[in-house]
C-alpha positions as CSV (number, residue, x, y, z in Angstrom):
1,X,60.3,-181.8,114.2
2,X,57.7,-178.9,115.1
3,X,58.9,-175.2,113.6
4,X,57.8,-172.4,115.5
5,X,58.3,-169.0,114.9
6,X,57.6,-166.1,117.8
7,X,58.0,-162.0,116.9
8,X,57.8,-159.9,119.9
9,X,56.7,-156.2,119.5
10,X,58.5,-154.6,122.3
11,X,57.6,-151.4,124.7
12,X,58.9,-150.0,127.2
13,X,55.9,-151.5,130.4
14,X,54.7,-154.3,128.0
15,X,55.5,-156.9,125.0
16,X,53.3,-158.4,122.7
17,X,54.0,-161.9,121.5
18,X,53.2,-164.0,118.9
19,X,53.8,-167.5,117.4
20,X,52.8,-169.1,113.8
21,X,53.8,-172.5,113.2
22,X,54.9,-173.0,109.0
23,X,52.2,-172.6,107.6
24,X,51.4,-168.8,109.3
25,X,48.5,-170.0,111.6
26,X,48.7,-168.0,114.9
27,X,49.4,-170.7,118.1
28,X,49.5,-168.2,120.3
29,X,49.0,-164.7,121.0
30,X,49.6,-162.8,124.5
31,X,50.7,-159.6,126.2
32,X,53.1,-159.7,128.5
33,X,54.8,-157.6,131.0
34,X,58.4,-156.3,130.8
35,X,59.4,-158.1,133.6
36,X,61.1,-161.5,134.0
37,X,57.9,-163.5,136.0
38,X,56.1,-163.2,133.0
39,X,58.4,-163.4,130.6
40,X,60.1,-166.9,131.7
41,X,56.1,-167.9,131.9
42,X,55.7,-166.6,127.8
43,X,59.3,-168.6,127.0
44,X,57.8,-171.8,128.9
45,X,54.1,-171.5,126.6
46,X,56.3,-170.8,123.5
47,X,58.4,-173.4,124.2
48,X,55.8,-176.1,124.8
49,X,53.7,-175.5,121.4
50,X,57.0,-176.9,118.9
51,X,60.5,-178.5,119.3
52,X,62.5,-175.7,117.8
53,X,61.3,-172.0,118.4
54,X,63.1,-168.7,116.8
55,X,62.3,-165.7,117.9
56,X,62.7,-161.8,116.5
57,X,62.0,-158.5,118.5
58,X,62.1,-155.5,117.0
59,X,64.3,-153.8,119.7
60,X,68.0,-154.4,120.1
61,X,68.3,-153.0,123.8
62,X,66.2,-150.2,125.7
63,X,63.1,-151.6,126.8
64,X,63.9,-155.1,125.0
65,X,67.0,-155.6,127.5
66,X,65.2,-157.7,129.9
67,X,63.5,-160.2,126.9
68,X,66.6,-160.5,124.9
69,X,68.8,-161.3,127.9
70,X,66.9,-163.9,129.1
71,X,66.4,-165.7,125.6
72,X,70.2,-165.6,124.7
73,X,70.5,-167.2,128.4
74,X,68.0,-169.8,127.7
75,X,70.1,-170.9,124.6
76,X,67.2,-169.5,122.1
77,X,67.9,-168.0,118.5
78,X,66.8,-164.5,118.8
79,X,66.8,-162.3,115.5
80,X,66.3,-158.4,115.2
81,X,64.4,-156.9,112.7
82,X,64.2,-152.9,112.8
83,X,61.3,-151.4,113.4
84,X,61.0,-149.4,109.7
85,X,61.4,-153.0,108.1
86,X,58.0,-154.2,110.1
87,X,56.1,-150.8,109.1
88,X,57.1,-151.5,105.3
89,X,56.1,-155.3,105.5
90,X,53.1,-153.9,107.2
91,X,51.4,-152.4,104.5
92,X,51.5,-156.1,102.2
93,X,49.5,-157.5,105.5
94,X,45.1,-157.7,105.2
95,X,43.6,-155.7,107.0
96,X,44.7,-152.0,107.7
97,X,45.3,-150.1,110.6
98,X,48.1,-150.9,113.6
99,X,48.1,-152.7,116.6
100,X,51.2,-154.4,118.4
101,X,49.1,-157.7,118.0
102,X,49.1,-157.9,114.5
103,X,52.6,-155.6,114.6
104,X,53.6,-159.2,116.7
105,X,52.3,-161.2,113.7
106,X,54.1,-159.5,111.3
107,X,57.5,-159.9,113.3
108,X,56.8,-163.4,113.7
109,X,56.4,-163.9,110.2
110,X,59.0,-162.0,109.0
111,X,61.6,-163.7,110.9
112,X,59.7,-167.0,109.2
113,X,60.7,-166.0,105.6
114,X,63.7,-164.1,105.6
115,X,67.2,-165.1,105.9
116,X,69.1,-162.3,106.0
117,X,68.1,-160.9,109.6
118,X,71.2,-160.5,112.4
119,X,70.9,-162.8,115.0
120,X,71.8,-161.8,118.7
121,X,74.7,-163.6,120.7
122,X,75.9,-163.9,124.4
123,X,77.2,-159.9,125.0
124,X,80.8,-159.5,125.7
125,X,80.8,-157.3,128.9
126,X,83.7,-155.0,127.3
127,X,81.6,-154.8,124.6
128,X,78.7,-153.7,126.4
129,X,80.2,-151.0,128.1
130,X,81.8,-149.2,125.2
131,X,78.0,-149.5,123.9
132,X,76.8,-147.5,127.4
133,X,80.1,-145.1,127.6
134,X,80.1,-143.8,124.0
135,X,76.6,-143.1,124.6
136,X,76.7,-141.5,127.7
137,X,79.6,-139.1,126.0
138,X,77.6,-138.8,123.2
139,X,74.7,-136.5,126.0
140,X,77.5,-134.9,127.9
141,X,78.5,-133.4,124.1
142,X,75.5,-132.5,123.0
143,X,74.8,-131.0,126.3
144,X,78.2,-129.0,126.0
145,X,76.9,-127.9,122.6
146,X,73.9,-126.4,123.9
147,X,75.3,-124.4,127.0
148,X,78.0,-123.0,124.9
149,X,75.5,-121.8,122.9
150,X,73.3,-120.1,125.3
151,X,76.8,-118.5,126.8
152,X,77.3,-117.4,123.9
153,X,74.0,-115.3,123.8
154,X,74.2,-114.2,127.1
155,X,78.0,-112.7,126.7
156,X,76.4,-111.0,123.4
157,X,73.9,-109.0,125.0
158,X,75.9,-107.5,127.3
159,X,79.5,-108.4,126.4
160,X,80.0,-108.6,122.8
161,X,83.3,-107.7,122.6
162,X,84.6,-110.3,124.8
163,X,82.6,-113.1,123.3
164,X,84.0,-112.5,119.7
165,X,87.7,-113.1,120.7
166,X,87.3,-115.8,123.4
167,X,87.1,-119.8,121.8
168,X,84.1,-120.7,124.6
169,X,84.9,-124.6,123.1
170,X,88.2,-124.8,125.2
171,X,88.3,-125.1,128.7
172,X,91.0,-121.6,129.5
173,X,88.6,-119.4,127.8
174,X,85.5,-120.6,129.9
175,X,86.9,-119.4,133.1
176,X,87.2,-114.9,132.8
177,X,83.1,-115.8,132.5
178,X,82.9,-117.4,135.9
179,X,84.0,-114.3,137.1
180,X,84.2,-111.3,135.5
181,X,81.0,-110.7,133.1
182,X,80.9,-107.5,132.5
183,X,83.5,-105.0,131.3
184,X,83.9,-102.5,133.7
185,X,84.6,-105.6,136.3
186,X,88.3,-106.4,134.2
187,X,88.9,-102.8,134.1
188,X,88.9,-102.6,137.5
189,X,91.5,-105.7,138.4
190,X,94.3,-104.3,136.2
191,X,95.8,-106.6,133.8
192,X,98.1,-107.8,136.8
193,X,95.5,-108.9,139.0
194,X,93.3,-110.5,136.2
195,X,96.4,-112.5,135.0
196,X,96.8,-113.8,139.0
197,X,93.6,-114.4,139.1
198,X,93.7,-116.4,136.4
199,X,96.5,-118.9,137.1
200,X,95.4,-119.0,140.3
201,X,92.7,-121.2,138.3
202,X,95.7,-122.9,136.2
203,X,94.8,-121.3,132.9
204,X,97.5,-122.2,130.3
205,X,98.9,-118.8,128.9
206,X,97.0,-116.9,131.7
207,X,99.1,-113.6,130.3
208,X,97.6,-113.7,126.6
209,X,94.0,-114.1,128.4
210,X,94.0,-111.5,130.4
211,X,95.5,-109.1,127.8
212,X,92.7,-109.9,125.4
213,X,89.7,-109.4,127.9
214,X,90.8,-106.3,128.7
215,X,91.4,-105.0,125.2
216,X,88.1,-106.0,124.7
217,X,86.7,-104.2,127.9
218,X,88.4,-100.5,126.7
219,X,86.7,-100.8,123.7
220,X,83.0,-100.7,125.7
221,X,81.8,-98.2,128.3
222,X,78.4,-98.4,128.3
223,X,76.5,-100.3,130.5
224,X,73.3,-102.5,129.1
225,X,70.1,-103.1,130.5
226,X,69.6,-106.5,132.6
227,X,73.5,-106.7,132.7
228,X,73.9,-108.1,136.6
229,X,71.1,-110.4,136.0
230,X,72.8,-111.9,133.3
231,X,76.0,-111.5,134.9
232,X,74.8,-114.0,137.3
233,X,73.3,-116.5,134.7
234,X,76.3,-116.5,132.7
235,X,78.6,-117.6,135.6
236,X,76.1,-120.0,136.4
237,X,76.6,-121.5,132.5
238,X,80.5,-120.9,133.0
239,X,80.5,-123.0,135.7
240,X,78.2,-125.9,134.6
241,X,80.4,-125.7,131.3
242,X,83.7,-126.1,133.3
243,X,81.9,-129.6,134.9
244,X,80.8,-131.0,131.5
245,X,84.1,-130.4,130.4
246,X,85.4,-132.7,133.3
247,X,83.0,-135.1,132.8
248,X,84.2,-135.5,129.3
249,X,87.5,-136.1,130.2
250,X,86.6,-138.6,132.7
251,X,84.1,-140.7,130.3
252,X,87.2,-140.2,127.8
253,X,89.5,-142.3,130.1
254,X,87.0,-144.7,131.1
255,X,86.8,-145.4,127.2
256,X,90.1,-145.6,126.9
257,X,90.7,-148.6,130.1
258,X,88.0,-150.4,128.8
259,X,88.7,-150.5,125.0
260,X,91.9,-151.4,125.8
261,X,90.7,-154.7,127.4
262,X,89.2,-155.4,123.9
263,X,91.0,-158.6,122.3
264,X,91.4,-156.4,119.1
265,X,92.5,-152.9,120.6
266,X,96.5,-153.1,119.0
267,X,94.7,-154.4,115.6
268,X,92.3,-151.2,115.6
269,X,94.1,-148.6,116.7
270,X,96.9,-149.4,114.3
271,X,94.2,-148.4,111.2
272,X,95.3,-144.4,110.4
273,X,92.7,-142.4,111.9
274,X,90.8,-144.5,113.9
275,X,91.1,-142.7,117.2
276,X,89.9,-144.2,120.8
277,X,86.5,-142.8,120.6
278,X,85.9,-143.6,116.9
279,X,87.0,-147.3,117.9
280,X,84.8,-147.7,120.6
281,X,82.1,-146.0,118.7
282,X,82.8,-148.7,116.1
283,X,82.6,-151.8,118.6
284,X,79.4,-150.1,120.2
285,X,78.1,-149.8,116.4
286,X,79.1,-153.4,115.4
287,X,78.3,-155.6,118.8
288,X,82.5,-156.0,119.1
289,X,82.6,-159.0,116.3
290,X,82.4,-157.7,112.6
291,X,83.0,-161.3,111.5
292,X,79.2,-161.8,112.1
293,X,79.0,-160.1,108.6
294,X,80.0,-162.8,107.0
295,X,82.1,-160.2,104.3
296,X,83.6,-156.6,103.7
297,X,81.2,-156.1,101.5
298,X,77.8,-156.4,103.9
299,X,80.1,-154.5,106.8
300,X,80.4,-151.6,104.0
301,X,76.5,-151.8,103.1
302,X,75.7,-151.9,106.8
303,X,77.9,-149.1,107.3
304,X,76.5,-146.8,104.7
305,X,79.6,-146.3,102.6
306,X,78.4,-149.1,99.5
307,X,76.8,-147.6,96.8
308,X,73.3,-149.7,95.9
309,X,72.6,-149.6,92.3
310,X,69.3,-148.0,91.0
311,X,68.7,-149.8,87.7
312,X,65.2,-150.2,85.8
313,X,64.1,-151.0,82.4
314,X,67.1,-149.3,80.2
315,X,69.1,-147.4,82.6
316,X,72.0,-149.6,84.4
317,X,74.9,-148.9,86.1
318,X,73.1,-146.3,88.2
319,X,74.0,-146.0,91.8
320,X,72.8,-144.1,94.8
321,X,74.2,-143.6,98.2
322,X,72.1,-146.3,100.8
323,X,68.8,-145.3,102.7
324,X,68.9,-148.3,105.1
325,X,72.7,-148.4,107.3
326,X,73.8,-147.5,110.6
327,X,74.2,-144.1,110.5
328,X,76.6,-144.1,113.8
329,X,78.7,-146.6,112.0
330,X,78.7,-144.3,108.7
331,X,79.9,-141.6,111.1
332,X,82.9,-143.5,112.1
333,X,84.1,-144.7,108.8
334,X,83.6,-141.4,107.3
335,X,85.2,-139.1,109.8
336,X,88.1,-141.5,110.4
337,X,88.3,-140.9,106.3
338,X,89.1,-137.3,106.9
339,X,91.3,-137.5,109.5
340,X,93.2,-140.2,107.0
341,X,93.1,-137.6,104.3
342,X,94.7,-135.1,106.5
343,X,97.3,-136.9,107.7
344,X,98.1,-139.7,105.6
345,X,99.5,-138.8,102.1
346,X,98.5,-142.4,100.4
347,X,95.1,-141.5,101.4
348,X,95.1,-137.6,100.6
349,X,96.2,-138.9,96.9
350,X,93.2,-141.5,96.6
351,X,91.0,-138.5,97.7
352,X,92.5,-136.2,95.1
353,X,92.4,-139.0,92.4
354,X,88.7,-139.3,92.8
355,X,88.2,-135.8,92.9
356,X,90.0,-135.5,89.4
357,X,87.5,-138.3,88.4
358,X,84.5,-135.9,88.6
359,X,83.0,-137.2,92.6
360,X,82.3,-134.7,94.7
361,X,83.8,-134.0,98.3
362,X,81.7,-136.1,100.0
363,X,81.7,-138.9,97.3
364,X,85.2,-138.8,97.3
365,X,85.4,-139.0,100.9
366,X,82.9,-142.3,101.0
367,X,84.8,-143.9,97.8
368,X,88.0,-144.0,100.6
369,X,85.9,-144.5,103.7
370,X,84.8,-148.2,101.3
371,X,88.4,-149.3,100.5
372,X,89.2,-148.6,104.0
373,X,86.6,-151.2,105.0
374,X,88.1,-153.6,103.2
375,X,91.5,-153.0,104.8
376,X,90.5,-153.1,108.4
377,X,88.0,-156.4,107.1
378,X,91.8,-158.0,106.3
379,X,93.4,-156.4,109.4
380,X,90.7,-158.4,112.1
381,X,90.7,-161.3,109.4
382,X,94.5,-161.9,109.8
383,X,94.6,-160.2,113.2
384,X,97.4,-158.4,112.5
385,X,98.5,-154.6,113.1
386,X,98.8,-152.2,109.9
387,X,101.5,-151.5,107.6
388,X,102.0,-149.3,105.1
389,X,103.4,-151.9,103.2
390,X,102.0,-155.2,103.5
391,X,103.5,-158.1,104.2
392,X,105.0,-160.1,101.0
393,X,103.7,-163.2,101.0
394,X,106.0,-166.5,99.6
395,X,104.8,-169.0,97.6
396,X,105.6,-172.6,98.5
């Protein structure tokens, strides 16, 4: 039986292929574009050079979509190997410099002599949605962040009064900028007609809001250069704030239906403080099975919350925190941590415990974020819910 191994270097227009046979020579090497024509031709010229071909790529999704799709449909073992692993295995390559043909070789190589790399597998469609909507929630945020910010600047320059008392991060507060700016415009309404105003819009506590904007509108008189300009900017950030704040609710319940589809939604969601999002950011994080890692231990490492040790000559015992995990992974396990500590009291005592031990904060916070791992490991193992006492088991 004929070996062959082929490592794709993918881009976003083009790929770069290459295939060694076992003892490294090069059978084949061709660029190809991302589309499926050429593709199927590449899989049919791999293909006919050996009787068993495995492939790596150095893209999980993106521009890699296309290539890895149709290998897992054609049955054919597909590996990933990031893209900071082939620049490091790079530099114990001849020759110096970088193109994606020898960037191909090294892939193909790579996935020849190590045995440790993921393998891809048919995608669950649930899965691959909580991948996309997690994502897309992740942009609406971030673009959140930003406006508030900018709102924020705005209001100060001509309004700082009223932007140091209102919480611009909730969705009540966001609405007096949509419409009154400046503080002579509150003065003018009256409390009365601001409050009507108001919860004519269906602000919660409409009475308290109004009250507060125009406390803050006695204490100012003066009117500041380039305020109607910016009175008409602001309103325009009000408003587009309002709509990503809808949009985030909506993703929100989109996550929610589809999670819940998810063959291990009661087991997850039973695990104190693991919330909808962080669970679906998990699944997005993990490809939806963790039982591909094999252990709780390598879900831990990939997840950033195993200390590696950093031993040499005398010195043992010495650990560090991880350089190579999933940092959106790490993210969940750690701020579910948190939320644990706050509201669990078994965990709030581990935490303290640690933090009598000498570990600092966020130390403290990984040490319980790692036996957590282990106790959601056991919870998908045994697919069962959690308990805060578990289950006795008899002996026969």
């Amino acid at each position: 039986m004929t070996s062959i191994w082929a490592g794709i270097d993918a881009g976003k227009t083009h790929h770069h292929c290459v295939a060694i046979d076992e003892s490294g020579r090069r059978l084949l090497s061709r660029r190809v574009a991302n589309d499926e024509p050429e593709l199927l031709e590449l899989l049919t010229a791999v293909l006919a050079l050996g009787d068993e071909v495995t492939w790596d790529i150095d893209l999980a999704d993106g521009g890699a979509a296309l290539a890895i799709t149709l290998l897992v449909n054609h049955a054919q073992a597909v590996h990933y190997i990031s893209g900071r692993a082939i620049h490091r295995a790079s530099e114990s390559y001849r020759r110096e410099g970088k193109t994606d043909a020898k960037d191909a070789a090294v892939i193909a190589d790579q996935v020849r002599v190590r045995r440790d790399l993921h393998p891809f597998r048919a995608g669950d469609e649930t899965v691959t949605d909580l991948k996309i909507l997690p994502g897309r929630r992740m942009g609406l945020v971030a673009d959140r962040t930003r406006t508030v910010n900018r709102l924020r600047a705005q209001l100060t320059g001509i309004f700082p009064g009223l932007e140091r008392v209102l919480d611009l991060t909730n969705t009540g507060p966001l609405v007096p900028p949509t419409g009154y700016q400046t503080p002579a415009a509150p003065r003018r309404t009256g409390k009365k007609g601001l409050e009507t105003w108001l919860r004519n819009r269906k602000v919660l506590r409409a009475d308290r809001l109004a009250g507060t904007a125009l406390e803050a509108a006695g204490r100012q008189h003066t009117s500041l250069p380039g305020e109607k300009l910016t009175a008409q900017m602001m309103h325009t950030l009000a408003a587009g704030l309002l709509a990503l704040n809808q949009q985030v609710t909506e993703v929100d319940k989109a996550i929610e239906a589809r999670f819940r589809e998810h063959r291990d939604f009661e087991v997850i969601t039973s695990m104190p403080g693991l919330g909808i999002i962080l669970c679906a950011e998990s699944l997005a994080a993990t490809g939806g099975d963790m039982s591909v890692f094999g252990t709780a231990d390598r879900l831990a490492g990939f997840g950033g919350v195993a200390p590696v040790p950093r031993d040499s000559g005398k010195i043992s015992g010495n650990l560090r925190r991880p350089r190579r995990y999933n940092r959106r992974l790490q993210r969940v396990f750690y701020i579910s941590a948190l939320f644990s500590i706050r509201h669990r009291e078994d965990s709030r005592r581990f935490y303290e415990r640690k933090r009598a031990e000498g570990k600092r904060h966020i130390q403290a916070v990984l040490a319980l974020a790692r036996r957590r791992v282990n106790v959601l490991w056991a919870l998908l193992r045994d697919g069962r819910c959690y308990e805060l006492t578990p289950p006795t088991v008899l002996a026969a």
